[in-house]
PDB file of N, CA, C and O in Angstrom, chain B, residues numbered from 101:
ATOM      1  N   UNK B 101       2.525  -4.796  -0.414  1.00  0.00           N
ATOM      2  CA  UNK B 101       1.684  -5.967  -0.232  1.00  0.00           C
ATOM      3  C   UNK B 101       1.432  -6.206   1.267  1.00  0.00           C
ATOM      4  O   UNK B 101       0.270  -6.458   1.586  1.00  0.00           O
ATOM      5  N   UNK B 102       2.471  -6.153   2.329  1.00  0.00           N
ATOM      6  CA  UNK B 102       2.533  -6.497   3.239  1.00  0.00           C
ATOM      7  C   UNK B 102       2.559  -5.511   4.160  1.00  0.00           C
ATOM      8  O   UNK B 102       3.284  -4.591   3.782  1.00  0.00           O
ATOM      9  N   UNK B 103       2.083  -5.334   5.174  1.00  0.00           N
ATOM     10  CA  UNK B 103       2.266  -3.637   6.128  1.00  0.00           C
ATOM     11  C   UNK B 103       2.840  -4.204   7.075  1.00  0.00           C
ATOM     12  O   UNK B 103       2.226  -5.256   7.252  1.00  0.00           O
ATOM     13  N   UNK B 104       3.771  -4.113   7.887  1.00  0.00           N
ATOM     14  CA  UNK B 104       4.525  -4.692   9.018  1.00  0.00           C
ATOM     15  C   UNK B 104       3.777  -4.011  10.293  1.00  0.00           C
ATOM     16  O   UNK B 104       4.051  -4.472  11.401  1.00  0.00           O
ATOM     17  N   UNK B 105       2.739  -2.814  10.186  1.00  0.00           N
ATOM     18  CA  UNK B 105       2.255  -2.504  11.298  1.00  0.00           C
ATOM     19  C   UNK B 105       0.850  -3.350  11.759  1.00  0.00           C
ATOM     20  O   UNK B 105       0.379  -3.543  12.879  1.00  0.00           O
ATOM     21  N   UNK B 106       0.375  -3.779  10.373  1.00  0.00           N
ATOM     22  CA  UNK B 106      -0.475  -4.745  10.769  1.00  0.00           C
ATOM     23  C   UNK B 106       0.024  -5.940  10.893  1.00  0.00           C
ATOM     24  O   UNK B 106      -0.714  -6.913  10.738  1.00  0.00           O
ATOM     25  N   UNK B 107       0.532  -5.998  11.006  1.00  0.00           N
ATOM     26  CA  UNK B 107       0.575  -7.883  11.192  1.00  0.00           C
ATOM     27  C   UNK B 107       2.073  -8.006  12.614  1.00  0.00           C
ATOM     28  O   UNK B 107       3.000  -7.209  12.759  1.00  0.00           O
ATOM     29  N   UNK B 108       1.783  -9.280  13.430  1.00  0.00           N
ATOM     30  CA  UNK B 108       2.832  -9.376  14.299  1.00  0.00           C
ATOM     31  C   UNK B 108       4.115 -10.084  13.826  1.00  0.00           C
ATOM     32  O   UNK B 108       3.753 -10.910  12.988  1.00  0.00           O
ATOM     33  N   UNK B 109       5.031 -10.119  13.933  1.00  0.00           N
ATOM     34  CA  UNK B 109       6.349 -10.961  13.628  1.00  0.00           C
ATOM     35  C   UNK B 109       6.134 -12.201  12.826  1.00  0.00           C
ATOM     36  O   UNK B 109       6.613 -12.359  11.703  1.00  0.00           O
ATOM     37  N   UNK B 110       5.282 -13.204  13.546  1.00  0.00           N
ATOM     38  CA  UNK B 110       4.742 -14.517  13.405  1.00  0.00           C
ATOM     39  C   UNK B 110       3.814 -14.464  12.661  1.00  0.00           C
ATOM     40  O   UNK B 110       4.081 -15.201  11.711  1.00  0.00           O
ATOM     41  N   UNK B 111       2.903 -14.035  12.541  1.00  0.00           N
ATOM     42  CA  UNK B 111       1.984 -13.767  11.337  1.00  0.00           C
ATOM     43  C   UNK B 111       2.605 -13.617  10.152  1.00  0.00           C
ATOM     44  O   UNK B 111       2.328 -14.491   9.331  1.00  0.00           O
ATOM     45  N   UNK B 112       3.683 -12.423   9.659  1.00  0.00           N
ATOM     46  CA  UNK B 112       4.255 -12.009   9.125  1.00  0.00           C
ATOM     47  C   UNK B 112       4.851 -12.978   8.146  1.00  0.00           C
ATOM     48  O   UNK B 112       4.866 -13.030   6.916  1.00  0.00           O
ATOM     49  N   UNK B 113       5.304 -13.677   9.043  1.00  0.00           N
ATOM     50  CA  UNK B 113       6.763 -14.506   8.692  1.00  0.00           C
ATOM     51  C   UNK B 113       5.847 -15.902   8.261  1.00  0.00           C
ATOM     52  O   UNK B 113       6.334 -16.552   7.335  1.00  0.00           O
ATOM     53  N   UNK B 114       4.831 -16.309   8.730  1.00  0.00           N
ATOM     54  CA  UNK B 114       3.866 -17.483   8.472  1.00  0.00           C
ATOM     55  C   UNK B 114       3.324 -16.851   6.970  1.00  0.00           C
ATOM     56  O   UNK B 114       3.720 -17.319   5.903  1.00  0.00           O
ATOM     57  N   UNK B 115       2.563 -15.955   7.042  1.00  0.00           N
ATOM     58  CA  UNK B 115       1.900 -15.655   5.740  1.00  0.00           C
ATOM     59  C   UNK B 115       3.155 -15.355   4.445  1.00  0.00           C
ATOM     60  O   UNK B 115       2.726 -15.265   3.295  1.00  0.00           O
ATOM     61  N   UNK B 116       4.306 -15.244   4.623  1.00  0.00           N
ATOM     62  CA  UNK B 116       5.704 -14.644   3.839  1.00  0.00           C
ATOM     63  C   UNK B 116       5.920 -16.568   2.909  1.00  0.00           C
ATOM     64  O   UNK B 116       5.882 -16.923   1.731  1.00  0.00           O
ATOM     65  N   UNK B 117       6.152 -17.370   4.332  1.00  0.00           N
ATOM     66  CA  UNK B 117       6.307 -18.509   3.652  1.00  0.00           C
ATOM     67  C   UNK B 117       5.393 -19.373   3.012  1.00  0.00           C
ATOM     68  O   UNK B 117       5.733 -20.271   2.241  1.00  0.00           O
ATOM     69  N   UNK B 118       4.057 -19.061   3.379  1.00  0.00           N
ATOM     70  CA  UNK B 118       3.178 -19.730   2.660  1.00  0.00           C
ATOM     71  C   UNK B 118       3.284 -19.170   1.124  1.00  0.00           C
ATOM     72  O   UNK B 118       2.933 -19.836   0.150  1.00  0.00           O
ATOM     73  N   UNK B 119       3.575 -18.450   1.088  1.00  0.00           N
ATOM     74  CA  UNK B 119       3.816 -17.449  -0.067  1.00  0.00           C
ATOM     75  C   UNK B 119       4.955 -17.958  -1.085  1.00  0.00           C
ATOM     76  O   UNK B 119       4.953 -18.370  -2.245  1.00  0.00           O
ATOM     77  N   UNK B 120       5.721 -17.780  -0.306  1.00  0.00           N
ATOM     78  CA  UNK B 120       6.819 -18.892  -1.214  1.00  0.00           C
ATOM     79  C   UNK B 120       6.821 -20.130  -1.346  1.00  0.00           C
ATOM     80  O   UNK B 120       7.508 -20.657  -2.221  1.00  0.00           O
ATOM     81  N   UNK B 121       5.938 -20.948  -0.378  1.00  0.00           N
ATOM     82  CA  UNK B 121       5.557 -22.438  -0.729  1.00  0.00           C
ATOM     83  C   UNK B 121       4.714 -22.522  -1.956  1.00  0.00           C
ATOM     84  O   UNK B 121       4.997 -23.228  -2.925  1.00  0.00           O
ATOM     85  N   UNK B 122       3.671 -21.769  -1.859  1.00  0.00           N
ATOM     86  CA  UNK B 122       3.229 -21.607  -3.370  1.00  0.00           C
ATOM     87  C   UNK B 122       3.743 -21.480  -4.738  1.00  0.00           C
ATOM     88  O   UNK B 122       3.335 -22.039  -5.756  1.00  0.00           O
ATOM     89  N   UNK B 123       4.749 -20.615  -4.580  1.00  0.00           N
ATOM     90  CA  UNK B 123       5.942 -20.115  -5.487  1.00  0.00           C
ATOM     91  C   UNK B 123       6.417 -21.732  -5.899  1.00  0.00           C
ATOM     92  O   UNK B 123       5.807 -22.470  -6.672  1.00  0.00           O
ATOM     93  N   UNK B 124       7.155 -21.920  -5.463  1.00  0.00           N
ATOM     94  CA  UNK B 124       7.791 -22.969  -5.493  1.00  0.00           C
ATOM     95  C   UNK B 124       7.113 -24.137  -6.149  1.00  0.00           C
ATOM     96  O   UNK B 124       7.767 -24.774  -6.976  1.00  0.00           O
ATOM     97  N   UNK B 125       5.708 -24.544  -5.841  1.00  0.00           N
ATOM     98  CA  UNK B 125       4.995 -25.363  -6.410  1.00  0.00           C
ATOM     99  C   UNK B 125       4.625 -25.106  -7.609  1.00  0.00           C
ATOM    100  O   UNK B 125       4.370 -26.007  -8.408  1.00  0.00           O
ATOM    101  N   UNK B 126       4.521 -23.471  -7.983  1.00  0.00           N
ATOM    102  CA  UNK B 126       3.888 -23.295  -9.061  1.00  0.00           C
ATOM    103  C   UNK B 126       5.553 -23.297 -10.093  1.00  0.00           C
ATOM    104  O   UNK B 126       5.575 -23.528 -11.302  1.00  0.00           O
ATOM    105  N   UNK B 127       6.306 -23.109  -9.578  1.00  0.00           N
ATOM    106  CA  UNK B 127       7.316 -23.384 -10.694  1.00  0.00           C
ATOM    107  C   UNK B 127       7.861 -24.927 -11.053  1.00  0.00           C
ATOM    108  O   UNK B 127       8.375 -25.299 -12.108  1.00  0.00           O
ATOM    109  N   UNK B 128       7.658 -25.510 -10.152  1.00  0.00           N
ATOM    110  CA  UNK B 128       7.934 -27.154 -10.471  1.00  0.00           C
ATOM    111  C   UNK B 128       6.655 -27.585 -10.956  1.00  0.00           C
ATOM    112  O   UNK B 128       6.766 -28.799 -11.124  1.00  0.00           O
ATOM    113  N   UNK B 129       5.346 -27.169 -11.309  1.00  0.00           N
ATOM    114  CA  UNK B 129       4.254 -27.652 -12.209  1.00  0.00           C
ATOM    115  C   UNK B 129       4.545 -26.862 -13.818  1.00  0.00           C
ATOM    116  O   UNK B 129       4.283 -27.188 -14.976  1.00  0.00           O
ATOM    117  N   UNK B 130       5.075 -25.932 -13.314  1.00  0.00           N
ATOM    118  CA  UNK B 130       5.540 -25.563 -14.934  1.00  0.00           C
ATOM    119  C   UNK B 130       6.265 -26.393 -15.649  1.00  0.00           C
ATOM    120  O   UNK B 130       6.007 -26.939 -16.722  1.00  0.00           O
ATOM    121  N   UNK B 131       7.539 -26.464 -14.719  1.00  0.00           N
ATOM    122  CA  UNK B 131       8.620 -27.121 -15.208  1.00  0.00           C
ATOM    123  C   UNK B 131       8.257 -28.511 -15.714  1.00  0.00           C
ATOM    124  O   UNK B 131       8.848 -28.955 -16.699  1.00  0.00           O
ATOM    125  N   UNK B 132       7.455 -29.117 -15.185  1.00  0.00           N
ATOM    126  CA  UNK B 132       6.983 -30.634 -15.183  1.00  0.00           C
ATOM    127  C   UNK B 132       6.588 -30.547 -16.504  1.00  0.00           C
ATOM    128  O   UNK B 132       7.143 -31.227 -17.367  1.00  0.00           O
ATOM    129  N   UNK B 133       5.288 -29.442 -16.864  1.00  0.00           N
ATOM    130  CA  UNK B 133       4.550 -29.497 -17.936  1.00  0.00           C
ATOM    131  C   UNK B 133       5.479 -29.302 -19.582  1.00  0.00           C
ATOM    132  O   UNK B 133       5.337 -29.890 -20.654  1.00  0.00           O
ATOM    133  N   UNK B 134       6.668 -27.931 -19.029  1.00  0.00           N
ATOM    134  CA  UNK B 134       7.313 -27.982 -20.090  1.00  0.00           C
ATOM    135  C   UNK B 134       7.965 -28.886 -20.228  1.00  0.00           C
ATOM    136  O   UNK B 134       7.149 -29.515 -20.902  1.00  0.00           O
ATOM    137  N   UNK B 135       9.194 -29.849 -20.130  1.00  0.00           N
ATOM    138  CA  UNK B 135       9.368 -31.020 -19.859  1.00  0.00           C
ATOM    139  C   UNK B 135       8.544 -32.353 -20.466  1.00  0.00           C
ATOM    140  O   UNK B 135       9.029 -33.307 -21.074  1.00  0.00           O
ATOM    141  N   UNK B 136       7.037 -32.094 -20.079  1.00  0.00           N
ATOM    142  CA  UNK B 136       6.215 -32.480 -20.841  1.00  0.00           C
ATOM    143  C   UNK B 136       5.926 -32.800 -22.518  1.00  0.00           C
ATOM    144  O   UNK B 136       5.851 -33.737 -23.312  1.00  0.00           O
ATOM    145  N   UNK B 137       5.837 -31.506 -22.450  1.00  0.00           N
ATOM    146  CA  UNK B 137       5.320 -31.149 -23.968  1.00  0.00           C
ATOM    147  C   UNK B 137       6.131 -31.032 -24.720  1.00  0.00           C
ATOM    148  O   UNK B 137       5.855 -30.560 -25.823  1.00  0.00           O
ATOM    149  N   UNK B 138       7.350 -31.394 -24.421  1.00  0.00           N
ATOM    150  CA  UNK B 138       9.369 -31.258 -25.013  1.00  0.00           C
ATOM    151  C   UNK B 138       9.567 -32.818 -25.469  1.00  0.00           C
ATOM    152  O   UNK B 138      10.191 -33.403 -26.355  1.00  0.00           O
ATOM    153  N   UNK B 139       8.456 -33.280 -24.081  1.00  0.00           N
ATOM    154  CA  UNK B 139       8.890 -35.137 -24.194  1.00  0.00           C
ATOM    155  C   UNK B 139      10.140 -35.471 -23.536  1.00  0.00           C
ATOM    156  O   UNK B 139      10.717 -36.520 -23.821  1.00  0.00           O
ATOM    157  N   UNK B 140      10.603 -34.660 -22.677  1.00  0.00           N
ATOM    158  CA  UNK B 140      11.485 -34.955 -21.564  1.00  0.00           C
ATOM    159  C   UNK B 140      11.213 -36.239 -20.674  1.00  0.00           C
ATOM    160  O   UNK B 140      12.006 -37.105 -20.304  1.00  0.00           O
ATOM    161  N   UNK B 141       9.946 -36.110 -20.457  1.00  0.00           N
ATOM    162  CA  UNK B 141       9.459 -37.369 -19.038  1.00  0.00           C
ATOM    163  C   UNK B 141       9.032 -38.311 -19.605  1.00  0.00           C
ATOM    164  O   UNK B 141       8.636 -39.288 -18.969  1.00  0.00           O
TER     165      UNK B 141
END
């Protein structure tokens, strides 16, 4: 996914966590929804 020759340290490491910030959001909208539809919330 990622080539370490293109990209500098900081780039790298910026585009890595945006990556997992996404992650992260998309599993706590799951979770919310299942939760949801269980009638948890």
């Amino acid at each position: 996914m990622f080539h370490l020759e293109k990209w500098c340290d900081d780039e790298y490491k910026k585009k890595l966590q945006e990556l997992v910030i996404k992650d992260e959001e998309l599993v706590k909208d799951v979770i919310r929804k299942i939760k949801s539809e269980k009638g948890l919330e």
